[in-house]
PDB file with SEQRES, HELIX, SHEET and CRYST1 records, atoms N, CA, C and O in Angstrom:
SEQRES   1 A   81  UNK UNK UNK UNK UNK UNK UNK UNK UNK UNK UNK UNK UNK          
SEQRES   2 A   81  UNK UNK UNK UNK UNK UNK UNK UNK UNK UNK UNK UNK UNK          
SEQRES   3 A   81  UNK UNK UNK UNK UNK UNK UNK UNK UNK UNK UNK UNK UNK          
SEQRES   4 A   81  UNK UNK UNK UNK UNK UNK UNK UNK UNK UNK UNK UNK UNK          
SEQRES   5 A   81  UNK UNK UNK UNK UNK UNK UNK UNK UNK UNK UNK UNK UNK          
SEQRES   6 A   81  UNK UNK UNK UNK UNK UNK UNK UNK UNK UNK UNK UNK UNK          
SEQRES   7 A   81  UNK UNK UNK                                                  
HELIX    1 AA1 UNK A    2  UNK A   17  1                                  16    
HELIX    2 AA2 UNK A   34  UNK A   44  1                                  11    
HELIX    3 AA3 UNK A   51  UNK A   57  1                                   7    
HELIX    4 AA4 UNK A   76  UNK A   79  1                                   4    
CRYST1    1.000    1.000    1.000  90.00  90.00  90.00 P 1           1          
ATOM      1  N   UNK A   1       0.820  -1.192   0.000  1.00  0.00           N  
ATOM      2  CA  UNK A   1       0.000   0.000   0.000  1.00  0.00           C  
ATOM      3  C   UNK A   1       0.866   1.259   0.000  1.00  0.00           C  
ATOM      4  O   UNK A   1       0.567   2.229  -0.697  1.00  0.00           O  
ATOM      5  N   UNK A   2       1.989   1.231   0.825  1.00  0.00           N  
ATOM      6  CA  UNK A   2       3.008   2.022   0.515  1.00  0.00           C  
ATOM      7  C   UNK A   2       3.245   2.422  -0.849  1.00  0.00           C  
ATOM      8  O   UNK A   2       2.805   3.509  -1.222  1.00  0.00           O  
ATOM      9  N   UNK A   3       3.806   1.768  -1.544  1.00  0.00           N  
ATOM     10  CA  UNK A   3       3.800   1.720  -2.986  1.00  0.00           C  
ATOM     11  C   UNK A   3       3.232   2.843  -3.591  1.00  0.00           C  
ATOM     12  O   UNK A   3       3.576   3.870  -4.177  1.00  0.00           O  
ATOM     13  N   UNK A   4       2.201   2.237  -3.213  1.00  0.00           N  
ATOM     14  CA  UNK A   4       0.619   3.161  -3.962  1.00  0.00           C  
ATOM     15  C   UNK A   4       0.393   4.330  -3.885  1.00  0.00           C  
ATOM     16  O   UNK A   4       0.262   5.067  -4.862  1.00  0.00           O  
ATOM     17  N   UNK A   5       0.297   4.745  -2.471  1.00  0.00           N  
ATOM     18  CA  UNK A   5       0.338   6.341  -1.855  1.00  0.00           C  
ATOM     19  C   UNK A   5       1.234   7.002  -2.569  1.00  0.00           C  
ATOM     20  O   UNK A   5       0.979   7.971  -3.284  1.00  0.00           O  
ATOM     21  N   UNK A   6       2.772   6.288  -2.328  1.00  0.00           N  
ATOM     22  CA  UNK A   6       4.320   7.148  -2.761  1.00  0.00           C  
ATOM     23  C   UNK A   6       3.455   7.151  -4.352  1.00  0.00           C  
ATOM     24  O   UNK A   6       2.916   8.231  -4.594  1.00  0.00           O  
ATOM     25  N   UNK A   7       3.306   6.213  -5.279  1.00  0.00           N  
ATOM     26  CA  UNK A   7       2.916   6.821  -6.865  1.00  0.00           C  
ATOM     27  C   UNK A   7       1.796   7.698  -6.159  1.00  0.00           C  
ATOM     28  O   UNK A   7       2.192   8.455  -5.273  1.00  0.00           O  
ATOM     29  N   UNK A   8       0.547   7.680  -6.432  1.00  0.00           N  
ATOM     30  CA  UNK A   8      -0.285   8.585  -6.073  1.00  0.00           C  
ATOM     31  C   UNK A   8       0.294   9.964  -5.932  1.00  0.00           C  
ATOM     32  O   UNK A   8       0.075  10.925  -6.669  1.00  0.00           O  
ATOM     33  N   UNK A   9       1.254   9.903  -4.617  1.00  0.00           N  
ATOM     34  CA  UNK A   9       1.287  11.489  -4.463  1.00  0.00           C  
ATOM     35  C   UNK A   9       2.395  12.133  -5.270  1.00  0.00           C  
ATOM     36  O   UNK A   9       2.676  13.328  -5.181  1.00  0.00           O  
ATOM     37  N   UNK A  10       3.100  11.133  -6.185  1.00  0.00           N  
ATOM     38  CA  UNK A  10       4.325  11.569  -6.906  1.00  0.00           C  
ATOM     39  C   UNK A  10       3.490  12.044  -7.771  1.00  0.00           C  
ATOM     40  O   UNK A  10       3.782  13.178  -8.150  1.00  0.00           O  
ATOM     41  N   UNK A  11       2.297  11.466  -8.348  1.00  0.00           N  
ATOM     42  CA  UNK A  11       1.246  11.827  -9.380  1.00  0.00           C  
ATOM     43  C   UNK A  11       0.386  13.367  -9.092  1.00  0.00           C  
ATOM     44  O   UNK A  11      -0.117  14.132  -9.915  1.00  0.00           O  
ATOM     45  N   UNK A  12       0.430  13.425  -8.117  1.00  0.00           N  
ATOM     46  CA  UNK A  12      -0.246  14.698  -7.570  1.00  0.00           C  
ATOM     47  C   UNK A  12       0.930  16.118  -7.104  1.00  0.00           C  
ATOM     48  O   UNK A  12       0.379  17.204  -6.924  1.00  0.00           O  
ATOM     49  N   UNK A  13       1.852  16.080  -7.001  1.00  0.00           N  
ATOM     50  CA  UNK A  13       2.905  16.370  -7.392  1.00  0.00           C  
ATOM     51  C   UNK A  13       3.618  17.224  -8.533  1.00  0.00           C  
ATOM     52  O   UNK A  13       3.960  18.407  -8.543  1.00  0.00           O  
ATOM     53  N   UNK A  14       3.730  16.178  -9.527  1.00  0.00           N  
ATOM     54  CA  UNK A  14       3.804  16.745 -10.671  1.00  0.00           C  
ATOM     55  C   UNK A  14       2.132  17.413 -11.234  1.00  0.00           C  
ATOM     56  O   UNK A  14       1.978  18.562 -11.648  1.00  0.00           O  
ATOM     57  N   UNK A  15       1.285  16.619 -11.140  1.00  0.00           N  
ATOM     58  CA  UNK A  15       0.410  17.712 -11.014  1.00  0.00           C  
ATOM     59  C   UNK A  15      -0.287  18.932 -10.843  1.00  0.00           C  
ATOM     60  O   UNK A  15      -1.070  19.500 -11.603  1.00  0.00           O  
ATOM     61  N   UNK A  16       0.229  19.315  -9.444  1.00  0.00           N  
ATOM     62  CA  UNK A  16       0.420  20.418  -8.851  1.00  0.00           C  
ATOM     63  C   UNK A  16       1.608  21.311  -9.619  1.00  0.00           C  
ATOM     64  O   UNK A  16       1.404  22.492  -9.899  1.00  0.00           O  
ATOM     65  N   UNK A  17       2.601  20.781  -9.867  1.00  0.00           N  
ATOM     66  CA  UNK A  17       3.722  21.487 -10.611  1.00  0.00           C  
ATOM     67  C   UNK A  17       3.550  21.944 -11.765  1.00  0.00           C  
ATOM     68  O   UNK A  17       4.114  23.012 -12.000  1.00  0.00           O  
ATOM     69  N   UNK A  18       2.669  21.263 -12.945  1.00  0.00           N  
ATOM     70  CA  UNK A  18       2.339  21.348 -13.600  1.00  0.00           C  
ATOM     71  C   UNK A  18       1.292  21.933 -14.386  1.00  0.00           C  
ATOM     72  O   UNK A  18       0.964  21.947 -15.572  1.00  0.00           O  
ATOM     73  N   UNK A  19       0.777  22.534 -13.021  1.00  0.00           N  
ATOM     74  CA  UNK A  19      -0.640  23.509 -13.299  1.00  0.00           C  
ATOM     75  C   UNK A  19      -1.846  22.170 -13.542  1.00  0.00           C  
ATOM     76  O   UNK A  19      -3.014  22.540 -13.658  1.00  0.00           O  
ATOM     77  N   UNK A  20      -1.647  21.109 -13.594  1.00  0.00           N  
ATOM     78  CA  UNK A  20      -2.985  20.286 -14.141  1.00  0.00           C  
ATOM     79  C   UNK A  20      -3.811  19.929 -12.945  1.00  0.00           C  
ATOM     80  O   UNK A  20      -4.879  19.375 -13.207  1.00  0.00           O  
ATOM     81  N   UNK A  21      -3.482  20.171 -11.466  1.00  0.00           N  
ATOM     82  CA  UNK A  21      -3.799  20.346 -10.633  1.00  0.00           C  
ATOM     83  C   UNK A  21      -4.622  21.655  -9.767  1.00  0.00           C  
ATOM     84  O   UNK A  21      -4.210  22.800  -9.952  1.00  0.00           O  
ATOM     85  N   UNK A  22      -5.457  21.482  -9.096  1.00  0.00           N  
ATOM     86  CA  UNK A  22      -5.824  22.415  -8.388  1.00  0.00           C  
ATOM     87  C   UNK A  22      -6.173  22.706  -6.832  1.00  0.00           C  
ATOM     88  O   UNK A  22      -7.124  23.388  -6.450  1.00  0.00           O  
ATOM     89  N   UNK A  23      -5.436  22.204  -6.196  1.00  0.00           N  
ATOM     90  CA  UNK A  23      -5.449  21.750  -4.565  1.00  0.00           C  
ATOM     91  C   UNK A  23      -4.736  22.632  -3.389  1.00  0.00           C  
ATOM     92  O   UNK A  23      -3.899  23.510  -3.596  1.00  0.00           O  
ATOM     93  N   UNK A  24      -5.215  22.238  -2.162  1.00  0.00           N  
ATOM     94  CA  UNK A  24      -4.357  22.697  -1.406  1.00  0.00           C  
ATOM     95  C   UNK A  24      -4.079  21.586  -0.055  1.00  0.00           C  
ATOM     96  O   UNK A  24      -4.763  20.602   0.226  1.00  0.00           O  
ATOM     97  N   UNK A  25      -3.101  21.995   0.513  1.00  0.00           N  
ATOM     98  CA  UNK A  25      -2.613  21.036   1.666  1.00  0.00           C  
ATOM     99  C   UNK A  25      -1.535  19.972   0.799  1.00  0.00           C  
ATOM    100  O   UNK A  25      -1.181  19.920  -0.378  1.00  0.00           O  
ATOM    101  N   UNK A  26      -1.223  19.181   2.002  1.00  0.00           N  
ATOM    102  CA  UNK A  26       0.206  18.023   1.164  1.00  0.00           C  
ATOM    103  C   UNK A  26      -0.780  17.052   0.384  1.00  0.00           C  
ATOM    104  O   UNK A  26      -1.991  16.836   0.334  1.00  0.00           O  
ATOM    105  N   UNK A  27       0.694  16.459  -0.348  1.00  0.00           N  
ATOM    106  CA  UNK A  27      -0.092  15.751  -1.617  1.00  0.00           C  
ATOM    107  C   UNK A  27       0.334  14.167  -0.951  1.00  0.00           C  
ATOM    108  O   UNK A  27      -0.076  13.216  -1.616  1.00  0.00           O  
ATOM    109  N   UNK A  28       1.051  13.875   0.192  1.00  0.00           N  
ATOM    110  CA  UNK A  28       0.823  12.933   0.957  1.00  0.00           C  
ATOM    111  C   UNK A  28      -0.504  12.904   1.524  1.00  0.00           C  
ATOM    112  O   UNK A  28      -0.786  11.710   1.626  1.00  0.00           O  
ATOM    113  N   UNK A  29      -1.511  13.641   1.967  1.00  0.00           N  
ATOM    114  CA  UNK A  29      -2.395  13.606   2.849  1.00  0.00           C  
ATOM    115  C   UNK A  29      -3.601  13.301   1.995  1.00  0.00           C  
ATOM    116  O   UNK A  29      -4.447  12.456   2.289  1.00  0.00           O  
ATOM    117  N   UNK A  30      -3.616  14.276   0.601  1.00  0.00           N  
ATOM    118  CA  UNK A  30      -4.391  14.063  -0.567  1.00  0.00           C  
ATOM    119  C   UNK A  30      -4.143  12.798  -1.273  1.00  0.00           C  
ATOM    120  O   UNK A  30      -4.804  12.475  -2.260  1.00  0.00           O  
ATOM    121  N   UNK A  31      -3.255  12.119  -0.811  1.00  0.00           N  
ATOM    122  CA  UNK A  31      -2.777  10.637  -1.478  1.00  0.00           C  
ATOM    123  C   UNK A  31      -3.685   9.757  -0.863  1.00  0.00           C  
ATOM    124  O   UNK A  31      -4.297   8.859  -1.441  1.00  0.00           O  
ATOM    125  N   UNK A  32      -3.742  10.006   0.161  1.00  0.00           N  
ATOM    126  CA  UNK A  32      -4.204   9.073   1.119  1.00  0.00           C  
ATOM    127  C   UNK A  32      -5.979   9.555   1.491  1.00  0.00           C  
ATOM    128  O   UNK A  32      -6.646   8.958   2.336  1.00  0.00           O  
ATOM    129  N   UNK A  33      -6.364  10.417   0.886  1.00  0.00           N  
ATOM    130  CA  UNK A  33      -7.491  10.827   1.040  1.00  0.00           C  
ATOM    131  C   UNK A  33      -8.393  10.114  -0.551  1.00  0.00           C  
ATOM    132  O   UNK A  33      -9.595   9.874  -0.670  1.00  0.00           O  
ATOM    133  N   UNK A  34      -7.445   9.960  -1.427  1.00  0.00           N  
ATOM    134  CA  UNK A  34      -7.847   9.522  -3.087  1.00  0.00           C  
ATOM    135  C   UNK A  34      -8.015   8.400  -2.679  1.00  0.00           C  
ATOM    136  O   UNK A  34      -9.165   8.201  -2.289  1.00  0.00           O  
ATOM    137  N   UNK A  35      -7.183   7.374  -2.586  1.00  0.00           N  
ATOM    138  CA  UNK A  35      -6.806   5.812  -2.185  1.00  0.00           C  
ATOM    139  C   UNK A  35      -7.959   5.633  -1.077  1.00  0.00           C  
ATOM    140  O   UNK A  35      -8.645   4.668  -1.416  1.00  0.00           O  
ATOM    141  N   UNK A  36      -8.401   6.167   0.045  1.00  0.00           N  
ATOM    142  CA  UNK A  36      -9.437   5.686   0.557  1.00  0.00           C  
ATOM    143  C   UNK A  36     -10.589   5.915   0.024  1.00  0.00           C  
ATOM    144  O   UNK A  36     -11.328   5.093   0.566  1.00  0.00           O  
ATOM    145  N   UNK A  37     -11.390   6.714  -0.931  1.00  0.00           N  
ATOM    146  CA  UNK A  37     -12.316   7.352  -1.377  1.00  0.00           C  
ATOM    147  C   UNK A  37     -12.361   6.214  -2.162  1.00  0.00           C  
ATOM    148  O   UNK A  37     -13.188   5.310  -2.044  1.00  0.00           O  
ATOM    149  N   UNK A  38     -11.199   6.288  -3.198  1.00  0.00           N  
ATOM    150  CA  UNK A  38     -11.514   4.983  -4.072  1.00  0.00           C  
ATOM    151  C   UNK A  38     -12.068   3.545  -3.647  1.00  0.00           C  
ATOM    152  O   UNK A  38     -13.092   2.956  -3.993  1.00  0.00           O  
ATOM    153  N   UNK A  39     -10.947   3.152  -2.701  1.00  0.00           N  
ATOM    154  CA  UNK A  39     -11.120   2.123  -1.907  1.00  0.00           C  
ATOM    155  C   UNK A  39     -12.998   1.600  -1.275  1.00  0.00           C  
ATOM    156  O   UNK A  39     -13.742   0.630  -1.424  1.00  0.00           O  
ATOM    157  N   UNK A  40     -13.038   2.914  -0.570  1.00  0.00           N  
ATOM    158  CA  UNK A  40     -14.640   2.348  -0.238  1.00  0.00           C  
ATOM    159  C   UNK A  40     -15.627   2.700  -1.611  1.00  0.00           C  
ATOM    160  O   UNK A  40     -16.388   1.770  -1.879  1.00  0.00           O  
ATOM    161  N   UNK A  41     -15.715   3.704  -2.374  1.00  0.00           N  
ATOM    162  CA  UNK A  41     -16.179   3.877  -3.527  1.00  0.00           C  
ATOM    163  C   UNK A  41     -16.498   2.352  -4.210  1.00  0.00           C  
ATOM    164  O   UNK A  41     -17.528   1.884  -4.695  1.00  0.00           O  
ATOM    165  N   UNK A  42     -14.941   1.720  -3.993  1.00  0.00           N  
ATOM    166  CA  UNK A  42     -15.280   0.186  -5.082  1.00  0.00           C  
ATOM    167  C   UNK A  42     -16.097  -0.609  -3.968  1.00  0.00           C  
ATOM    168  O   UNK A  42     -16.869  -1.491  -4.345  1.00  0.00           O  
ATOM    169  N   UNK A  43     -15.958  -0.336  -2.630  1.00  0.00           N  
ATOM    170  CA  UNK A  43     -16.861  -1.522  -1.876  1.00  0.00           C  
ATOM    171  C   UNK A  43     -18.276  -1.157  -2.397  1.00  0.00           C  
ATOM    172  O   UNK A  43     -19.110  -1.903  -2.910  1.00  0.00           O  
ATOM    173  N   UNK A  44     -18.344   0.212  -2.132  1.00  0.00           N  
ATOM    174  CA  UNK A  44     -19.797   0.482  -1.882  1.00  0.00           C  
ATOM    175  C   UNK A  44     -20.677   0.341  -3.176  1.00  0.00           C  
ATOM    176  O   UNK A  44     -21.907   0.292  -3.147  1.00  0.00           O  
ATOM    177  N   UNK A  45     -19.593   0.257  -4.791  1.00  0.00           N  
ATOM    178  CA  UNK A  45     -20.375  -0.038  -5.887  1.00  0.00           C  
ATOM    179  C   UNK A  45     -20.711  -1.316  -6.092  1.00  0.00           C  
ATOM    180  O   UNK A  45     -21.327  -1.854  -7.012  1.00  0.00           O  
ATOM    181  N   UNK A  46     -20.157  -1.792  -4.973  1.00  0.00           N  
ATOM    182  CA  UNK A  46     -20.328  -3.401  -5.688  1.00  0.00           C  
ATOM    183  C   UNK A  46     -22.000  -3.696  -4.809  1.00  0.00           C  
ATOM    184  O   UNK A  46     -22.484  -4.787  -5.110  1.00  0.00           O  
ATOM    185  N   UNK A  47     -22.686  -3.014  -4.006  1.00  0.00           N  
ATOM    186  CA  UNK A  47     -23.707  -3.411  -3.414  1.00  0.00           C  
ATOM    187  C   UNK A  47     -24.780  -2.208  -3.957  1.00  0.00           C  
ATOM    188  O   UNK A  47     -25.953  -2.276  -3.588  1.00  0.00           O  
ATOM    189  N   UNK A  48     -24.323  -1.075  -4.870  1.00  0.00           N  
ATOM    190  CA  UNK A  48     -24.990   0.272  -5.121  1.00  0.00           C  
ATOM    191  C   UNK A  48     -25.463  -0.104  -6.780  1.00  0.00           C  
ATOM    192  O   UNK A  48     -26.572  -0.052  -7.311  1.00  0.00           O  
ATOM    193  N   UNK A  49     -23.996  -0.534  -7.379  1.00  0.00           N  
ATOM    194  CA  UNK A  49     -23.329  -0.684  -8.527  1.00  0.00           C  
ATOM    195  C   UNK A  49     -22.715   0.376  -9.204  1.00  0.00           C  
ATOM    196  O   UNK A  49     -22.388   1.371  -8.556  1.00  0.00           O  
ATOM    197  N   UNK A  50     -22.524   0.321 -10.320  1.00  0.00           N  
ATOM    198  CA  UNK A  50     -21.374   0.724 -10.959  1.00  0.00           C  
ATOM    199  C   UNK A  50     -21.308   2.449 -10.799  1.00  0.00           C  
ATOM    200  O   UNK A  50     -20.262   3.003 -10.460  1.00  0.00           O  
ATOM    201  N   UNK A  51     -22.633   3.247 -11.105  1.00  0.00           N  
ATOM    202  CA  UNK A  51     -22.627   4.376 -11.282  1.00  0.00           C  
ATOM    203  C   UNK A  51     -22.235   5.377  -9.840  1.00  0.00           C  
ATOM    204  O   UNK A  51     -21.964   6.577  -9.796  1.00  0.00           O  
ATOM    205  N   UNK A  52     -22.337   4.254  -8.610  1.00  0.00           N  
ATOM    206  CA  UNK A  52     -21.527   5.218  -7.808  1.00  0.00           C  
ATOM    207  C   UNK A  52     -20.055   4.920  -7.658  1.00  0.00           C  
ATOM    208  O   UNK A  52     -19.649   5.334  -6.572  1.00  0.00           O  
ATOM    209  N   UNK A  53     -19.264   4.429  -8.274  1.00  0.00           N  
ATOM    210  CA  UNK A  53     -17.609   4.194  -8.257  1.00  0.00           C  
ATOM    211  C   UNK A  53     -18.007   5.850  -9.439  1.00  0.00           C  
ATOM    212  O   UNK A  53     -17.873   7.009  -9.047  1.00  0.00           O  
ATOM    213  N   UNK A  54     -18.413   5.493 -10.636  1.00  0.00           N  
ATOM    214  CA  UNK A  54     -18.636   6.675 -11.444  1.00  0.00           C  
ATOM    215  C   UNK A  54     -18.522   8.061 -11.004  1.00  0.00           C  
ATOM    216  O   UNK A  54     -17.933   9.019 -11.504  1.00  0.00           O  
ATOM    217  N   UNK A  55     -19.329   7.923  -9.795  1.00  0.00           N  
ATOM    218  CA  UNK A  55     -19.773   9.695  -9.779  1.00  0.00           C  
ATOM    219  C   UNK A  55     -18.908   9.699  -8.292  1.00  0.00           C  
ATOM    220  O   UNK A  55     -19.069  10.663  -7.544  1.00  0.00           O  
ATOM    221  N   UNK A  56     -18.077   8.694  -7.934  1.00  0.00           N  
ATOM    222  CA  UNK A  56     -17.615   8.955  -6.934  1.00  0.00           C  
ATOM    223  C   UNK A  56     -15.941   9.330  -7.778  1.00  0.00           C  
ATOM    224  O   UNK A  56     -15.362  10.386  -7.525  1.00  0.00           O  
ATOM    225  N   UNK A  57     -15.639   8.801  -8.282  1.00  0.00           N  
ATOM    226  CA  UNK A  57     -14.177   9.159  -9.240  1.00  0.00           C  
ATOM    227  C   UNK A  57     -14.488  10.667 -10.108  1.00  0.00           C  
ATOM    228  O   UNK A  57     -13.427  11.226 -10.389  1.00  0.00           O  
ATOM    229  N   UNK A  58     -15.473  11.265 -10.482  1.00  0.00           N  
ATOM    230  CA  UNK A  58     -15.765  12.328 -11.134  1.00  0.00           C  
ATOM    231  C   UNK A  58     -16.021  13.261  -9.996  1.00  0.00           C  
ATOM    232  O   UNK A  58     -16.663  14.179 -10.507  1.00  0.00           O  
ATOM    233  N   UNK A  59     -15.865  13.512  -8.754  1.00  0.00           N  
ATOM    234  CA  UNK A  59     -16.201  13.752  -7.283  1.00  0.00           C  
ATOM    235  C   UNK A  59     -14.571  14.103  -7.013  1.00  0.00           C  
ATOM    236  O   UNK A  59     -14.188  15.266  -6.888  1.00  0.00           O  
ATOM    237  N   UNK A  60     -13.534  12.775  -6.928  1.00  0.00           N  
ATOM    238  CA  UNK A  60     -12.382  13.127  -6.828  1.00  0.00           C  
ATOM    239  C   UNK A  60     -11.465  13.855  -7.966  1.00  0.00           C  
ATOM    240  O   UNK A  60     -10.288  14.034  -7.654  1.00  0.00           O  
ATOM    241  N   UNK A  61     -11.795  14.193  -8.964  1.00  0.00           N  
ATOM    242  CA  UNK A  61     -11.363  14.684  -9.966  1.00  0.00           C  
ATOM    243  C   UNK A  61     -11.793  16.444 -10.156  1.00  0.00           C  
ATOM    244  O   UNK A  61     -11.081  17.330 -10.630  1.00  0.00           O  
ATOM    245  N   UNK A  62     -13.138  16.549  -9.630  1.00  0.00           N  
ATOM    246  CA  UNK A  62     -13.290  18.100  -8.906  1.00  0.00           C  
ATOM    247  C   UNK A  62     -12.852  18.468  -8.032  1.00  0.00           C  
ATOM    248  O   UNK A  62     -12.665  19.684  -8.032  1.00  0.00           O  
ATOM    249  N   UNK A  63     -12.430  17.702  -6.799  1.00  0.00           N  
ATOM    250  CA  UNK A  63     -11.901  17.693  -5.863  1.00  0.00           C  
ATOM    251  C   UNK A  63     -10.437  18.360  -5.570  1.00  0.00           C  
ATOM    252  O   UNK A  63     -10.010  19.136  -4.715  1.00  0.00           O  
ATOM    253  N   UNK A  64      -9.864  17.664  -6.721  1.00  0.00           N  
ATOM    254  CA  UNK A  64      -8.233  17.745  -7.195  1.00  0.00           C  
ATOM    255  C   UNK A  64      -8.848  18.766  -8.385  1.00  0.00           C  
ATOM    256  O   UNK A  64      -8.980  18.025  -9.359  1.00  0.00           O  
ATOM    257  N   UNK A  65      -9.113  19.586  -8.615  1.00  0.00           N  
ATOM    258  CA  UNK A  65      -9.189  20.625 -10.184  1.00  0.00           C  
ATOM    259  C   UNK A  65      -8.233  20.014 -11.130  1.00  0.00           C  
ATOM    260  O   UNK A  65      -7.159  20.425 -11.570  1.00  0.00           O  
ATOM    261  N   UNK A  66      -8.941  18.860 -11.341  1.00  0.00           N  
ATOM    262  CA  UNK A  66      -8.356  18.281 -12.495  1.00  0.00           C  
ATOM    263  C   UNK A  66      -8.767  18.919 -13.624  1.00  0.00           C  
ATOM    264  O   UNK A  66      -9.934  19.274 -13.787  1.00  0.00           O  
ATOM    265  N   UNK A  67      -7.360  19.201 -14.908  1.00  0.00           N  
ATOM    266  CA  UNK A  67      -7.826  19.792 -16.367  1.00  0.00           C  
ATOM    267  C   UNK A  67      -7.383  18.347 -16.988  1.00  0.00           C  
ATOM    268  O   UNK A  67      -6.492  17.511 -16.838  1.00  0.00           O  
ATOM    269  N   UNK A  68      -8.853  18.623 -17.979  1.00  0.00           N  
ATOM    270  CA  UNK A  68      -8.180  17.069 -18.462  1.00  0.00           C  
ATOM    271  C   UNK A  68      -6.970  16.567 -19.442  1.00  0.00           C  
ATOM    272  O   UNK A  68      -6.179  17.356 -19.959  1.00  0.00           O  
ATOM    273  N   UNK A  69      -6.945  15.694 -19.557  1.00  0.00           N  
ATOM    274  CA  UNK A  69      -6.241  15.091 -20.072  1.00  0.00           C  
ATOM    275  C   UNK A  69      -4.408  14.434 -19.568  1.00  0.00           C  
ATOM    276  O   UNK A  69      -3.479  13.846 -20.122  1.00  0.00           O  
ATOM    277  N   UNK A  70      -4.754  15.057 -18.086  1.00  0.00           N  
ATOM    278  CA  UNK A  70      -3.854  14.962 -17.436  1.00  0.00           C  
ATOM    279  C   UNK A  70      -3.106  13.964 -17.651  1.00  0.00           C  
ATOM    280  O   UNK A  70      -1.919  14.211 -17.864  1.00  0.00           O  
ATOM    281  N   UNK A  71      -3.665  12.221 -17.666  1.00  0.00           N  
ATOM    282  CA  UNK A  71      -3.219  11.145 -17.679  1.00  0.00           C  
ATOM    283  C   UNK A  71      -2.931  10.887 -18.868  1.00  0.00           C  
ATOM    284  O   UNK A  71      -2.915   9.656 -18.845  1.00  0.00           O  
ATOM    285  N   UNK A  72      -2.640  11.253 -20.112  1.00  0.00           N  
ATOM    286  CA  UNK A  72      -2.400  11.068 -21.285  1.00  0.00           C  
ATOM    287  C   UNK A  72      -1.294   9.786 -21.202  1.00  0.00           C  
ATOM    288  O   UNK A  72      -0.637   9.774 -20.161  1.00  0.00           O  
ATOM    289  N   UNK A  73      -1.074   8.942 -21.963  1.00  0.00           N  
ATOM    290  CA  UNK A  73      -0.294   7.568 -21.691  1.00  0.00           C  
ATOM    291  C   UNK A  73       1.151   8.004 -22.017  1.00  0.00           C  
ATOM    292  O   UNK A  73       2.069   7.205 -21.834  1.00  0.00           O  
ATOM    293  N   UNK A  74       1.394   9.307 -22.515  1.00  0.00           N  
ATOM    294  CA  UNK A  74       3.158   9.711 -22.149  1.00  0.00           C  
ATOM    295  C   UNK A  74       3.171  10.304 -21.398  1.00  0.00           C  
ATOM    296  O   UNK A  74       4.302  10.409 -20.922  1.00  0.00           O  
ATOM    297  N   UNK A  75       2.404  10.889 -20.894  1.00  0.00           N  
ATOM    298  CA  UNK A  75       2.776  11.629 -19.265  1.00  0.00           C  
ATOM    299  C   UNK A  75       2.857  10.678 -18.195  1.00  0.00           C  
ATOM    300  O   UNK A  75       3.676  10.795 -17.284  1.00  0.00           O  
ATOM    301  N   UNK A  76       1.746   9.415 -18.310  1.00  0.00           N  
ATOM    302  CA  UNK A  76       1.875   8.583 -17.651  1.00  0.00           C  
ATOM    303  C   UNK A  76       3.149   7.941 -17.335  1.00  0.00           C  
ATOM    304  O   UNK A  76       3.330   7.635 -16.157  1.00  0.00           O  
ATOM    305  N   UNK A  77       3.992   7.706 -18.124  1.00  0.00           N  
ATOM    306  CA  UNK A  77       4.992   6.982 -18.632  1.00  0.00           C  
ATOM    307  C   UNK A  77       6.081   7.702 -17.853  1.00  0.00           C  
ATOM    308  O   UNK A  77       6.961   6.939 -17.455  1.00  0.00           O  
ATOM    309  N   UNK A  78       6.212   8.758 -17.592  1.00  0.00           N  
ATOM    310  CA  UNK A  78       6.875   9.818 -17.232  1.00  0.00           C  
ATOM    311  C   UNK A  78       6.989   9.987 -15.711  1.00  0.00           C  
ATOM    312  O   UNK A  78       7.983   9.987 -14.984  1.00  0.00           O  
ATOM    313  N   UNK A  79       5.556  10.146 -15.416  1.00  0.00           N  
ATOM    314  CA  UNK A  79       5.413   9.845 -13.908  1.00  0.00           C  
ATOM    315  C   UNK A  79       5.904   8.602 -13.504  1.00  0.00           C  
ATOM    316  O   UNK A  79       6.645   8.647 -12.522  1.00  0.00           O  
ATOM    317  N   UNK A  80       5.724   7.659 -13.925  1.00  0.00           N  
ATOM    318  CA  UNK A  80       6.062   6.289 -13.305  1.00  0.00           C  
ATOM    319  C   UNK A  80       7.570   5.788 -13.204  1.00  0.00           C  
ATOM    320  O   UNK A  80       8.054   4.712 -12.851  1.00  0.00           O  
ATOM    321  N   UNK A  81       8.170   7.084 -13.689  1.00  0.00           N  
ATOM    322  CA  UNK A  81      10.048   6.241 -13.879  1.00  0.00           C  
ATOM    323  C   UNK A  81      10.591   6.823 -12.651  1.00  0.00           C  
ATOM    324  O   UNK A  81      11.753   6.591 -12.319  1.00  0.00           O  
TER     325      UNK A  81                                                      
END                                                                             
């Protein structure tokens, strides 16, 4: 789970650096605030179904002032080395 957080907030990070972000406070704390949201989000769709993981990930993405296209698969690529 370690793992996860450290990408996460390396992801939020460059984010923030990058203007594709829009947040405040550490991006450790916001790491760990995404990862649990998600986390119960997937419990709670599996008894709700699908459309609240949906509007719960479009929830964290206002949350974070995400502009899109943030995750584009070479930026991705980028973050992850």
């Amino acid at each position: 789970m370690d793992d996860i957080l450290t990408w996460i907030s390396r992801v939020l990070k460059v984010g923030l650096e990058q203007g594709e972000f829009n947040f405040s406070g550490s991006t450790e704390a916001r790491a760990e605030l995404v990862a649990e949201a998600l986390m119960g989000a997937r419990q709670f769709s599996s008894i709700r179904g699908r459309k609240t993981l949906v509007r719960s990930i479009s929830l964290i993405k206002s949350d974070l002032g995400w502009k899109a296209d943030f995750f584009s698969p070479n930026r991705y690529l980028l973050i992850c080395k």
